[in-house]
N, C-alpha and C positions, 0 to 999 in steps of 0.2 A: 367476460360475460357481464353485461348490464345486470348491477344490484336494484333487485325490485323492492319498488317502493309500497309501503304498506297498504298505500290506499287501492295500488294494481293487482297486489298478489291473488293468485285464483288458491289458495294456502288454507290451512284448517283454518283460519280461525274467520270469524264475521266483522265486518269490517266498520266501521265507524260512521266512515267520511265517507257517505253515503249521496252526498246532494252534488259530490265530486262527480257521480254513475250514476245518473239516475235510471237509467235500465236497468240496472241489477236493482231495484226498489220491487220488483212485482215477479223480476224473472223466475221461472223454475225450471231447473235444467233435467232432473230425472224424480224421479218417485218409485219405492217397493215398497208392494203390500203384503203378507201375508200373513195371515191368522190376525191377530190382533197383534201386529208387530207394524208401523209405518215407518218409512224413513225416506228422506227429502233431501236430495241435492242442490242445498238452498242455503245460503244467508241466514243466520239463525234469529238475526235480530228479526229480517222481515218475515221469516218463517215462525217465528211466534206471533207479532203481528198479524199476519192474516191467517193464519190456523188453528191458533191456541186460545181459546175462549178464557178469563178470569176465573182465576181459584179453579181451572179444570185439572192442575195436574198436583199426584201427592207426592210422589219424592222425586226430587231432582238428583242425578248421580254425573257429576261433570268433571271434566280434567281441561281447561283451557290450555292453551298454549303459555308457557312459564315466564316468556321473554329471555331465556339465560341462552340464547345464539343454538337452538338446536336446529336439527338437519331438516325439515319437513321437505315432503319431496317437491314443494313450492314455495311454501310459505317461507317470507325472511322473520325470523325470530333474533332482530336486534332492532327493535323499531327504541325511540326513545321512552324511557319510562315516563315521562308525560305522559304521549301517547300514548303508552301503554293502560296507564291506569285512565285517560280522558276516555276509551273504548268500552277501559272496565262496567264504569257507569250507566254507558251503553245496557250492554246487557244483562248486567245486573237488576236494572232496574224494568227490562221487561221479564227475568225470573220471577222475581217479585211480585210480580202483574200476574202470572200464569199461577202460582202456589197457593194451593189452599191455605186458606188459616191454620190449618193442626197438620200441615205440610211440612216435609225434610226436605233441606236443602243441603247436599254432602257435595264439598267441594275438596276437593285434590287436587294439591298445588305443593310447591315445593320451591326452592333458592337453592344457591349453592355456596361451598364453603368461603368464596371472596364475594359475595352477592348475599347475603341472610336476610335481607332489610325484605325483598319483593313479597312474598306471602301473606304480611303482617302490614305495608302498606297496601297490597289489594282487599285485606281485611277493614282496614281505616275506610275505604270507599264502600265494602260491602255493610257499614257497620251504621250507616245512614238507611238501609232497608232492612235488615235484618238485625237475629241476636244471636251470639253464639251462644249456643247452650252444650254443646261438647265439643273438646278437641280431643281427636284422635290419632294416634301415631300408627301408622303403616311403616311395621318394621319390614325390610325386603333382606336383612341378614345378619345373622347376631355370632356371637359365641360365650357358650355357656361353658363355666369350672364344674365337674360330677366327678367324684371321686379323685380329683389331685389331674385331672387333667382335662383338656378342652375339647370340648365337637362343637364345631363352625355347621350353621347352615345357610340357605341362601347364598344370592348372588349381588353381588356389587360394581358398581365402578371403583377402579381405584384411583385416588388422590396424589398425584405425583407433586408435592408440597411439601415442605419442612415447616410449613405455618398451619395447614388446615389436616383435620382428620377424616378418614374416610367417613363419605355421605352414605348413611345403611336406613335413612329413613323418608319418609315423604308426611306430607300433615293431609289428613281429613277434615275439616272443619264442618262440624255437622251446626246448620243454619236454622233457623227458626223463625217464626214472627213474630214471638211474646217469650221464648225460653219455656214453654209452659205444654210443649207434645209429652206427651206419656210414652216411652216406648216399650216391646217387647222385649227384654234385655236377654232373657233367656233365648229367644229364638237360637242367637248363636254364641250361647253360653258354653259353659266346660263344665268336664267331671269338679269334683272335692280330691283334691289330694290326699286329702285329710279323713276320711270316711267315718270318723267319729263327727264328724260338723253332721251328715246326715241324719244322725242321729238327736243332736241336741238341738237344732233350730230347726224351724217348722220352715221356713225359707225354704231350707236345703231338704225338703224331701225328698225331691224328684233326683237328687245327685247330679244337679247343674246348676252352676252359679256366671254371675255376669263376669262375663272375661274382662273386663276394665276397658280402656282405651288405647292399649296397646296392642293391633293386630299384626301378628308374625304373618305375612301371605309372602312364600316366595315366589318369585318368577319360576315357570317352569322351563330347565336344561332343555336346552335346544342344539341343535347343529347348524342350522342356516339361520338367520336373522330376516334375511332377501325373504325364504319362503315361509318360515313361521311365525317371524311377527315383524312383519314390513313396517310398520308405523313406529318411529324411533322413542315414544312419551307413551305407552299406552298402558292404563294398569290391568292388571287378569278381571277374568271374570267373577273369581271369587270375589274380589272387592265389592265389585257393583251388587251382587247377589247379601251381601251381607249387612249391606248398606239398607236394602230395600227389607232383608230380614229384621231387621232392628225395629224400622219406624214400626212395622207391624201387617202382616200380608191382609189383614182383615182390613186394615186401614188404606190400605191401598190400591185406588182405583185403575189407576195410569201414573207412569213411570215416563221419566224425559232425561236424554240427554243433548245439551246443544251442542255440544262439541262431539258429536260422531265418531270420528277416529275410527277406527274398522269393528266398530259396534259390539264394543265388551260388555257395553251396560245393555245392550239390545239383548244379546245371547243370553245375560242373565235373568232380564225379564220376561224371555219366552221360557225358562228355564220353569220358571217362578209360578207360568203363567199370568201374569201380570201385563194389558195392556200399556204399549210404549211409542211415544213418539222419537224419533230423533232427524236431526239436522247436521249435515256435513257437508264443506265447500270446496273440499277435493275431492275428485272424480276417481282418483284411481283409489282415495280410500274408499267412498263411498260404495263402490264397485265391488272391492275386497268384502265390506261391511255386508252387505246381502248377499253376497258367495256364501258368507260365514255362517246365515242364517241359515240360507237353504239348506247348506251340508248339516246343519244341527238339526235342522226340524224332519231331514229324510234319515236322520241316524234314529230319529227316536219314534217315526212312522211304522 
């Protein structure tokens, strides 16, 4: 089978080398609306271009494609890291363009254990538009010592390596454009382990404190992958939901993701109530992605 080349792929991701197609500059191939939920079978660069007004949207909740050779049921994910980060610029910098000033921008992105460098160089290009003002660690599976012995939770890939250790984490990089948003820290804060802290700090009254930037979210136990989570990169919806809790639900107007994928951040912003756009350039995610909605929005009708 002919290996598709970056600039043809119909694949999640939006594509650069745009003046190659100039058809796809304006195309739009499907669109779902419902409730304050839109979402676009489009090119995400041009889809922000023509639909995304300046400083219209307050957090961004995104997962690009990693470049580390995953399966997309289109897309070839081994384009050269040139390429890879010359795209990055791309559409980083019309993020940039759409995000309010006192806007989040949570990106999830990850490497792998003979590959580390990719996350921290997409950083290096993102770091010309934005600031990181938190990094957060997406644990997907840990094991804790309690009493002289271990309980494993979560689910992982495992590392068939004598050099590398198993990968149990992903990075969130929460974005900014001054380091200077306020967030809701408590929104998805935790009890006090310690129930004397309620007592002595005026902080801890409420018996919730800020979880730090390490979130435990694991995948959920599945049996088919084909029927419950067909898109081979896609994080839960608890993420995007917690993401959007953080910057602050008063804060937030409308919610975006450009990278689609079968619409985890979508589900969590109808969740939220929180108007969302999002863009996806494969058809059979995008397809999945407003199945997904609809089945949410008639479970909770």
């Amino acid at each position: 089978m002919e290996r598709l080349s970056p600039a043809r792929v119909q694949g999640k991701i939006c594509k650069p080398n745009l003046e190659l197609f100039p058809e796809k500059r304006t195309s739009v191939r499907g669109k779902f609306t419902q409730n304050n939920i839109s979402l676009y079978l489009q090119d995400c660069v041009q889809g922000m271009k023509g639909r995304i007004k300046d400083k219209e949207i307050d957090v961004v909740v995104t997962s690009p494609p990693y470049n580390l050779g995953i399966n997309y049921s289109q897309y070839d994910d081994r384009i050269s890291r040139k390429e890879y980060l010359d795209w990055a610029k791309v559409w980083v910098k019309e993020v940039a363009r759409v995000l309010s000033d006192d806007g989040s921008f949570f990106l999830n992105i990850s490497g792998k254990p003979s590959d580390p460098w990719g996350p921290f160089e997409v950083l290096s290009i993102i770091r010309n538009y934005f600031c990181l003002q938190n990094t957060i660690h997406w644990i997907k599976a840990i094991s804790i010592k309690k009493n002289g012995d271990f309980d494993s939770f979560g689910h992982y890939k495992p590392v068939n390596s004598d050099r590398f250790l198993n990968d149990c984490h992903e990075y969130i990089f929460h974005l900014t454009k001054e380091c200077n948003v306020k967030l809701d820290r408590t929104a998805i804060g935790v009890p006090y382990q310690d129930k004397s802290n309620v007592k002595r700090w005026k902080i801890a009254k409420n018996d919730v404190r800020c979880r730090g930037n390490t979130w435990f979210i694991p995948y959920k136990t599945i049996q088919s992958s084909a029927k419950e989570r067909p898109h081979p990169a896609t994080f839960p919806v608890e993420l995007a939901e917690m993401c959007i809790k953080v910057h602050g639900l008063k804060n937030t107007k409308k919610a975006m993701d450009p990278f689609l994928g079968i619409g985890n951040a979508a589900l969590a912003a109808m969740k939220l109530n929180i108007p969302f756009v999002g863009f996806e350039i494969d058809k059979e995610y995008f397809e999945i992605s407003h199945r997904n909605i609809e089945k949410a929005n008639a479970e909770v009708s």
